[in-house]
C-alpha positions, 0 to 999 in steps of 0.5 A: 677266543679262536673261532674254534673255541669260540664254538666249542664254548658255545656247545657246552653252554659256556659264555664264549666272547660273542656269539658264534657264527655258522651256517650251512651252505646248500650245495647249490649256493656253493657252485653258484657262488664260486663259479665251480663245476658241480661234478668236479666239486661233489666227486674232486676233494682239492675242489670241495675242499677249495670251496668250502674255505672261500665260503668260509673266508667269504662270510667270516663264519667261526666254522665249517660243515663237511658234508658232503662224503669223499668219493671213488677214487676212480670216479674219474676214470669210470666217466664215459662222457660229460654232456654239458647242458643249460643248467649243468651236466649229465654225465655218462659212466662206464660203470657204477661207481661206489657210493654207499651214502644217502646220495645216488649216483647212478650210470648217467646222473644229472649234476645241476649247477643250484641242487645235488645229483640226481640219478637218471632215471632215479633208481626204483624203490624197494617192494617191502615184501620181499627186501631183505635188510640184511643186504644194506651195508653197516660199514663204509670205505675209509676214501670216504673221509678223504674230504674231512681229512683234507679239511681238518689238514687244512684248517690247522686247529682254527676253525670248527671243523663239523662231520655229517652222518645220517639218520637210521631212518634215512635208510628207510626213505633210501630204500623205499622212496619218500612215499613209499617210505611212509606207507611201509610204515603202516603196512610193514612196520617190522620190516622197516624196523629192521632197517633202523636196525643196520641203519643205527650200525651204518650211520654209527660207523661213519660217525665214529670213523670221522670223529676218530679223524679229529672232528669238532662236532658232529651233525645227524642229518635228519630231515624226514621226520619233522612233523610234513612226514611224521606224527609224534607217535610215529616219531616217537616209534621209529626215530626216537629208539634208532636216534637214541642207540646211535647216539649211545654208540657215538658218545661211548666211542667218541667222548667229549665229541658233541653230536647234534641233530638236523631236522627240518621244518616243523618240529614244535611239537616234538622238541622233548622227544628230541632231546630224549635222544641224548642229542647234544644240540638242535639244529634248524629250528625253522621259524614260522612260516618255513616251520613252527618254531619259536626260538624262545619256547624252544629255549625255555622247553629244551635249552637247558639241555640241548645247545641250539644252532639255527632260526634264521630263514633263509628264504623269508629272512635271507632273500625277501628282506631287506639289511634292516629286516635282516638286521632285526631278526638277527637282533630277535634271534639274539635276544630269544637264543643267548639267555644261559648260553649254548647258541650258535646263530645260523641259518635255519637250514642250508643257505638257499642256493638262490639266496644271491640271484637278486641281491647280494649275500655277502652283506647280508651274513655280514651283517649277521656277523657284525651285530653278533661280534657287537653282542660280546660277553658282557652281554652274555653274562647279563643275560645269563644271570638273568636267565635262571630266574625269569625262565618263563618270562620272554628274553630280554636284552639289556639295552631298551633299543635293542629290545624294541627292534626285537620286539617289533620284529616278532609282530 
């Protein structure tokens, strides 16, 4: 198998080969480890796209994330100056520059060398009493697929080449701030809920427009709504609707597309809601002490319906344990996600920007990429024979050593 088919199987709960390998890499991580200027690398597509194929060549991973939107294509004559600082630049602009994202950019920005822009000052949130929803943009400008575009050229059919929308409910963090964000919903429900509404058009549009490019998958980022922010009631008020209509309008407009979902933290306690979306897959599954998932439960409740991407820690895992320690957890990993197929290992969330500062990366995700080439199919077809009849019995491998690393590893 290709490592495009490699994935692609994986996401129709097919028995692939081995076991796909892919993580997302925080941004940070990407401009520590290729040396690269984090303004050239957000706004310059040659650069992002530069990047993210050493990443890939780098780690071995069966695909690549695009997610970071195409920019202004003027960007570069709208800079007034370049300020280089300890950890990066602030940078100076002669005029706003179009970016209709979740990702401000504002007349002077600070570009770190470890985490994403950030305006300065940030741009002061919204008064629910008197914002007008009708004013947020339901549409984006075609430039803004220029990145995925010169991935997708590039790439030449190998790789699993994944597109980036958003959440509806970003728009609604995006307008009022986190905070504020959590008090509109309490003190003008409605008001937030019309925003879902141009939010579901907005981030449905994207969607579309990427996977009309050619994508292989496409991912929801949704990482306010995990349960640090929301209730199951609320979640199930607010995101679950806005989720579930865009999702429709993707599936009609893009068939045989897969759409996953992206949340962070601890969603144990909502994984049904979640596939009550119509969600083809689940990302991040972040594993205790990051969040509360158990990759086991979470096959049993949800696997048979939803592919699952993810459950490795990047902070705990990543950095704070040593190969052997990595090495059982990807082994437990294993041996929880593979059961039926339609597992993907990656890391839970984004490779941590400082997961290299002490010791190095690249033999840690080889290594997660060496025990799963070593995981082939045969082991697959066990597992997945045995799967049906045992669901609610822990997963097991088929040889007793393995099962005992996995085992240990849990305690």
């Amino acid at each position: 198998m290709t490592p495009r088919e490699r994935v692609a199987a994986a996401m129709r709960h097919e028995i692939p080969d081995r076991v796909p390998v892919m993580c997302q890499m925080s941004m940070g991580h990407m401009y520590l480890q290729s040396g690269c200027s984090p303004l050239e690398c957000w706004h310059d597509t040659a650069t992002y796209v530069a990047v993210l194929f050493q990443m890939r060549e780098r780690y071995d991973f069966d695909g690549i994330l695009v997610s970071v939107p195409g920019s202004d294509p003027s960007w570069r004559d709208k800079i007034e100056e370049v300020q280089p600082i300890e950890d990066g630049y602030v940078v100076t602009w002669r005029e706003e520059i179009d970016c209709p994202t979740a990702y401000p950019i504002g007349l002077k920005t600070l570009y770190r060398n470890d985490d994403l822009p950030e305006p300065m000052p940030r741009r002061p949130p919204a008064d629910p009493a008197s914002f007008d929803p009708d004013t947020l943009e339901t549409e984006t400008p075609d430039w803004m697929l220029a990145n995925l575009r010169a991935v997708i050229e590039r790439n030449q059919g190998k790789f699993s080449i994944h597109g980036e929308t958003f959440s509806p409910f970003d728009k609604v963090v995006d307008t009022f701030g986190q905070e504020g964000a959590m008090l509109a919903l309490l003190d003008a429900p409605e008001v937030c809920k019309a925003i879902l509404e141009r939010g579901v058009q907005y981030c449905a549009y994207w969607g579309l427009a990427q996977a009309k490019c050619g994508c292989d998958a496409l991912k929801i980022s949704s990482p306010y709504v995990g349960g640090g922010l929301l209730s199951p009631r609320m979640y199930e008020e607010f995101v679950v609707p806005y989720e579930r209509a865009m999702i429709e309008q993707l599936h009609a407009g893009a068939p045989g597309v897969p759409v996953y979902t992206h949340t962070c933290g601890a969603i144990g306690d909502r994984l049904e809601l979640m596939a009550s979306s119509g969600t083809d897959g689940l990302e991040c599954l972040d594993p205790p002490p990051l969040g509360d998932v158990e990759l086991a439960d979470a096959k049993r409740r949800v696997g048979d319906r939803m592919f699952i991407k993810g459950n490795i820690d990047s902070v705990n895992t990543l950095l704070n344990k040593d190969l052997r320690g990595i090495e059982e957890d990807v082994r437990a990993a294993l041996a929880a996600g593979m059961p039926g197929g339609g597992y993907i290992l990656s890391t839970a969330c984004s490779i941590a920007p400082q997961v290299s500062a002490e010791n190095p990366l690249r033999p840690r995700v080889r290594t997660i990429c060496l025990i799963c080439t070593s995981w082939t199919s045969t082991r697959w077809r066990t597992f997945s024979q045995s799967w049906g009849s045992r669901r609610t019995a822990p997963a097991r491998s088929g040889n007793g050593s393995i099962g005992t690393a996995c085992a240990t590893s849990r305690r």
